[in-house]
N, C-alpha and C positions, 0 to 999 in steps of 0.2 A: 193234380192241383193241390198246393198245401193249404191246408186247414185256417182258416181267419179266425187268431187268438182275440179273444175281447182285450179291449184297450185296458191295462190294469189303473190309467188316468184318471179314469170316468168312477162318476159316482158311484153308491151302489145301486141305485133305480136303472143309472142306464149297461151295469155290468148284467141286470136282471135280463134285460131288451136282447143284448147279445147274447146271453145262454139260450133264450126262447129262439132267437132264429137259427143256430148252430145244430141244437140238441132235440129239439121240440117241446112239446106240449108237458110233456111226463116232468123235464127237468125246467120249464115253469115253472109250475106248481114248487117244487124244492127251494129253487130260488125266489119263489114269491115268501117263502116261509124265513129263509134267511134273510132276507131285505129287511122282512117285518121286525126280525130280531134288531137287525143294525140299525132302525132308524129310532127302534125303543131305547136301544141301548145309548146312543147318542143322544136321544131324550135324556135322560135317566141322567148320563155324564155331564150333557147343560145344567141340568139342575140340578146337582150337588157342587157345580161349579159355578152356579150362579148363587148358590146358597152359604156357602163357605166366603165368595168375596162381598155378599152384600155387607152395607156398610149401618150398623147401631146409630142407635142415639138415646142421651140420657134418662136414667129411669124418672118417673115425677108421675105423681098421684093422680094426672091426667091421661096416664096412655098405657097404666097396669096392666090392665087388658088386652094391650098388645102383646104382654111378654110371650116369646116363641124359642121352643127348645133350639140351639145349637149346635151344641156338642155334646159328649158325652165323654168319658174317660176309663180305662181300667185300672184302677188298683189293685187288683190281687183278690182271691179270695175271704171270702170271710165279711162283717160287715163295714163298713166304713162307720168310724167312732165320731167325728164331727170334722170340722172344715174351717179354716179363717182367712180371708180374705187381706189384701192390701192393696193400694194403685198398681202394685208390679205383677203382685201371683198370687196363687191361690195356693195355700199348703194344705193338705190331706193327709189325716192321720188312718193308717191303714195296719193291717196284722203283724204286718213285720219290719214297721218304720214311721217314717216319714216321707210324702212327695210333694214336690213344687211345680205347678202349672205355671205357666206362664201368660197375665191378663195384661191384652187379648192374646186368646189362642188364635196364630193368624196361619200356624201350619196343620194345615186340618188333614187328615186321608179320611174320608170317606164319614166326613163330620166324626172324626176322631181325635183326641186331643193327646200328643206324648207328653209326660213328664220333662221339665229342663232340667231337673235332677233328682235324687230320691236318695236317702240317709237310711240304710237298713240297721235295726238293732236286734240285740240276741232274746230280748227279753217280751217281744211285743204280745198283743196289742196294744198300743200306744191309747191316751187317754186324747178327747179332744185338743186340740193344739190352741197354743196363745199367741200371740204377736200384739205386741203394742208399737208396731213400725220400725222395731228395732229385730233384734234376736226370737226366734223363734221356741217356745217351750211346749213339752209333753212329757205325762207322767207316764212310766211303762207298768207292765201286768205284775210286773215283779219286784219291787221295792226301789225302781231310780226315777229320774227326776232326770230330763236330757235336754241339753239348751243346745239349737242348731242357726248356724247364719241363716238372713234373709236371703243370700244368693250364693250362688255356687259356680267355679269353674270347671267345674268337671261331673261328668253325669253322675258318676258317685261319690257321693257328700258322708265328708265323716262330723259326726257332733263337737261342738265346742269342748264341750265337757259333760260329767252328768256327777248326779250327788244320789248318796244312800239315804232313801227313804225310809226305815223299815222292810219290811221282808212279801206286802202282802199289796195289791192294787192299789195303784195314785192315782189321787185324783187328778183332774184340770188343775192346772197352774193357774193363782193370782197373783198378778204382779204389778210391782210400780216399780220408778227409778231404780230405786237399790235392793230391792227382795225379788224374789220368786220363791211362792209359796204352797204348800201342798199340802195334803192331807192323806197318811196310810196310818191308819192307829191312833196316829199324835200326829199336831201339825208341826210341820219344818218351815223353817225361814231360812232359803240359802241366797247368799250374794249372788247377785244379777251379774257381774262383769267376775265371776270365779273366777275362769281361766281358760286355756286353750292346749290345745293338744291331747286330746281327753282325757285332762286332768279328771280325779275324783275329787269331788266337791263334798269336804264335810258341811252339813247345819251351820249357822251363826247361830241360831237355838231353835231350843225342842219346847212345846207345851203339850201337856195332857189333854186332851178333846175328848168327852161324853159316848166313847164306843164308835162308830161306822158315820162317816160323813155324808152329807146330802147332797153336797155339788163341791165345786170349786170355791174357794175363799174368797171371798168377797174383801175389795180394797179399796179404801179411800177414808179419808178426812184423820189421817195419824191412826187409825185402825187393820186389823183385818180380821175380820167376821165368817165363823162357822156358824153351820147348824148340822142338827143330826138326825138319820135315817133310823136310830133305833126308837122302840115302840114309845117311850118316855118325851122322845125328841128335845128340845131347846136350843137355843141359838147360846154361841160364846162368842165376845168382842175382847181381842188380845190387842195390846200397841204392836206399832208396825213395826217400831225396834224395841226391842228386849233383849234380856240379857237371862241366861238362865239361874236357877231354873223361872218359867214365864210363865206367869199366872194373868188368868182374864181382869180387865178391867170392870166389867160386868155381866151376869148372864141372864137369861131372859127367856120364862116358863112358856111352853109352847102347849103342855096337855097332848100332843102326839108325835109325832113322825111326822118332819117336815120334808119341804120342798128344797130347793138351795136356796140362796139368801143373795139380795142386792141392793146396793147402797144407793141413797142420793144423798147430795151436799150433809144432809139431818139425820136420814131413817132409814133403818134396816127392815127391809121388808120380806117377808116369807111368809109361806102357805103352810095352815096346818089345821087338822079337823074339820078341813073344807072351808077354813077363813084365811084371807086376804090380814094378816098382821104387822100393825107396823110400829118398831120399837125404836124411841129416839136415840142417834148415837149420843146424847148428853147425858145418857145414865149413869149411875154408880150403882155397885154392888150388885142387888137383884133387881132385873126390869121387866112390867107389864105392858102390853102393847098400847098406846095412846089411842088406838082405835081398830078395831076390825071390821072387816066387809065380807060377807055371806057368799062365798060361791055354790059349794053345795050345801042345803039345807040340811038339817040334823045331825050336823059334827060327824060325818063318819069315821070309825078309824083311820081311812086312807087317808092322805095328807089333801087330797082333792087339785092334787096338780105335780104333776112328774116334773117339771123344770122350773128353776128360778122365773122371778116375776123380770118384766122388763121397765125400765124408767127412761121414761122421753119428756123431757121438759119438766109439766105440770102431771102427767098424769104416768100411772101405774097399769101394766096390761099383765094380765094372767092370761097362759094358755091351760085350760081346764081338763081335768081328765073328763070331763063330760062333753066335751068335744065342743067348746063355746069358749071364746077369744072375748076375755073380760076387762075393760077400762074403769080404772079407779081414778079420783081423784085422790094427788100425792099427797095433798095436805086437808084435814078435816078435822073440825069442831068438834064433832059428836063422837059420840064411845063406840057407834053403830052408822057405819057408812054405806049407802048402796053403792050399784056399780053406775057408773055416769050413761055407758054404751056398752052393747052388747052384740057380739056376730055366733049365733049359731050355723056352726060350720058343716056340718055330717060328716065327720069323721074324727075319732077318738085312738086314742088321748092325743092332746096335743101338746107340744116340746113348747121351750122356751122362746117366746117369739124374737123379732131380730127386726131394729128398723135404722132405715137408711132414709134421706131426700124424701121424709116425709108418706112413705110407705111400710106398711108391717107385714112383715114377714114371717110366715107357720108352716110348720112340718107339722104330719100327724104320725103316731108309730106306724098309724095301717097304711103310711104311706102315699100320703098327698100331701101336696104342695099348695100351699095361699098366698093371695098377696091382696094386700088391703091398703086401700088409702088411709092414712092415718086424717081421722076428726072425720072420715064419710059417712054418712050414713045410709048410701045405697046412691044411686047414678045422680051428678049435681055437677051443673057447669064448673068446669075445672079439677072434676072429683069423676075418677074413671069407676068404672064397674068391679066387682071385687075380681079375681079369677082366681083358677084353680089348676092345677096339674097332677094325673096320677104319675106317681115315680113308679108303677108295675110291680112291689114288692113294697115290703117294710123300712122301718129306717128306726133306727136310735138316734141318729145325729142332729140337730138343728141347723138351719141352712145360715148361710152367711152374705153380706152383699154389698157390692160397693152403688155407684154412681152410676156402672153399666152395666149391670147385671147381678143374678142370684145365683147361690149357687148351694146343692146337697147334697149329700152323699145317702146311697142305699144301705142295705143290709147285702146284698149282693156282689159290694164292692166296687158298684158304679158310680159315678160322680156326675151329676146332672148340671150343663150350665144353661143360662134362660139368659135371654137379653129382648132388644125392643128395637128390631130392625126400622130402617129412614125409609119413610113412606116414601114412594118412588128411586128407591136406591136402588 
């Protein structure tokens, strides 16, 4: 009599049913072990398939605490320098380029997100990247300065153009309408619409800057605004156009080694011997700060804050190397300002905060993630609870964030994205 094959139709519970009555009891047990597997694994593929198509919803100071990891991404080795965001993509500055995500990531493998193209250059690591919704900028390890489209047809993207910087690490690009500006040695001002076909891009002009810069160039109101990492530090305010050779409009004694520097409509603000300093852009010649704020007491040497301050409105946020996310008010009376609000966070130092839809946003170096309602002061109807994420390793970069999401980069070259999936989606 021929042998009665199991129906290969049937599920796997009932292909289990048919090996137990065929083979016996021994090759039960076997197939009870593989069932187990196949019904995990089937588990396991629902939900990364139910996890990939669920559907977000916007971020707001009310549902912070929802935010829940995504995705994730690989760039390459090495760390990830920083990240900038727009409605379309998310570009990453990475060791040997540039890369562009595409937001939303809606083709996931295995909550993995590919690249829609990536720009490789000879010169990298690349400095955190710029976009002001236009063309994309970063400065390389090696004296250029590289301007790339915001989208690409083809997965690899060559640069617009780039310009000689000097010879030694650029900074972040500042830019407006018609500059893009940098800092290696001396600051450069090169035209924003240079050229194409990567052309080299000489300067419009060069100024002399006070030795080793402290972030990217700060721009706005007919200015752009250095400071400096060496032990002397001070801040320098040059016109946005000039002609050489370009001398400061005015410069402004800091007594140490600052932080980066960031403009509102009035005042350049920067950290330095552990003060919150802010010097009006109305000055001439030599300027003192109209007023400073105390974050670490006793003026240490250290600047008392690795990243530029951030400005939102009315008020001024330090992320402190003493691991405490500090709110100023932007404008004050007094020679001696405190801080308005305070979030001691547990972990240090913290980067340059980043706020979107009324939420702020912190990276720590050692590697965690924040996010704060901006004006909370801890759980209040319409004011979500602060939350936190560890990224699993370090980070240098500061995160970046639109309407639906946050997003950072490691030290490890992974790119973390977070969003705030639709309750019942």
């Amino acid at each position: 009599m021929q042998e009665q094959r199991p129906d290969t139709r049937q599920g796997p519970i009932d292909a289990v049913g048919d090996l137990a009555r065929t083979h016996g009891h021994r090759a039960l047990k076997v197939a009870g072990v593989v069932a187990s597997i196949v019904v995990v694994l089937a588990a396991v593929g629902f939900a990364i398939h139910s996890f990939e198509d669920e559907p977000t919803q916007a971020l707001t100071p009310g549902n912070v605490d929802r935010l829940t990891p995504t995705w994730t991404a690989d760039a390459g080795p090495g760390p990830v320098s920083g990240v900038a965001a727009n409605t379309d993509s998310l570009f990453v500055s990475s060791t040997d380029g540039l890369l562009a995500y595409p937001l939303p990531c809606e083709q996931l493998t295995r909550r993995t997100c590919a690249p829609a193209w990536r720009a490789t250059v000879p010169d990298g690591p690349l400095s955190p990247p710029t976009t002001t919704g236009g063309d994309v900028f970063a400065g390389s390890s090696q004296g250029r300065v590289y301007a790339f489209p915001p989208t690409c047809d083809t997965a690899q993207c060559r640069p617009l153009w780039n310009g000689e910087a000097g010879h030694g690490r650029v900074s972040a690009p500042g830019v407006n309408d018609d500059f893009v500006y940098v800092t290696a040695g001396k600051l450069f001002a090169f035209p924003a619409s240079c050229g194409t076909n990567d052309r080299t891009c000489p300067p419009a002009w060069v100024a002399p800057i006070p030795g080793r810069s402290a972030g990217r160039p700060a721009v706005g109101a007919g200015l752009v605004v250095v400071s400096s990492a060496e032990r002397s530090g001070g801040i320098a305010a040059f016109p946005a156009v000039c002609l050489n050779p370009c001398k400061p409009v005015w410069e402004g004694e800091t007594g140490g080694r600052t932080s980066g520097v960031t403009l509102s409509e009035d005042t350049a603000y920067v950290v330095a011997r552990g003060e919150l300093m802010a010097f009006p852009l109305s000055c001439a010649s030599t300027c003192r700060p109209a007023w400073t704020g105390t974050i670490l007491a006793g003026r240490p040497a250290a600047a008392g804050a690795l990243g530029a301050p951030t400005v939102d409105g009315a008020q001024v946020f330090v992320g402190g190397a003493d691991g405490t996310l500090w709110a100023f008010a932007g404008d004050c009376a007094q020679a001696s300002c405190p801080a308005v609000q305070t979030w001691p966070l547990g972990t240090r130092p913290l980067l340059t905060p980043v706020i979107d839809g009324g939420v702020m946003y912190v990276a720590s170096s050692g590697g965690v993630l924040s996010a704060i309602p901006s004006g909370c002061d801890g759980p209040s109807p319409g004011c979500g609870s602060p939350w936190s994420e560890p990224l699993g390793t370090s980070t240098i970069g500061s995160p970046d964030a639109t309407s639906d999401g946050v997003y950072v980069g490691d030290d490890a070259g992974i790119v973390h994205a977070y969003t705030v999936p639709t309750v019942g989606g």
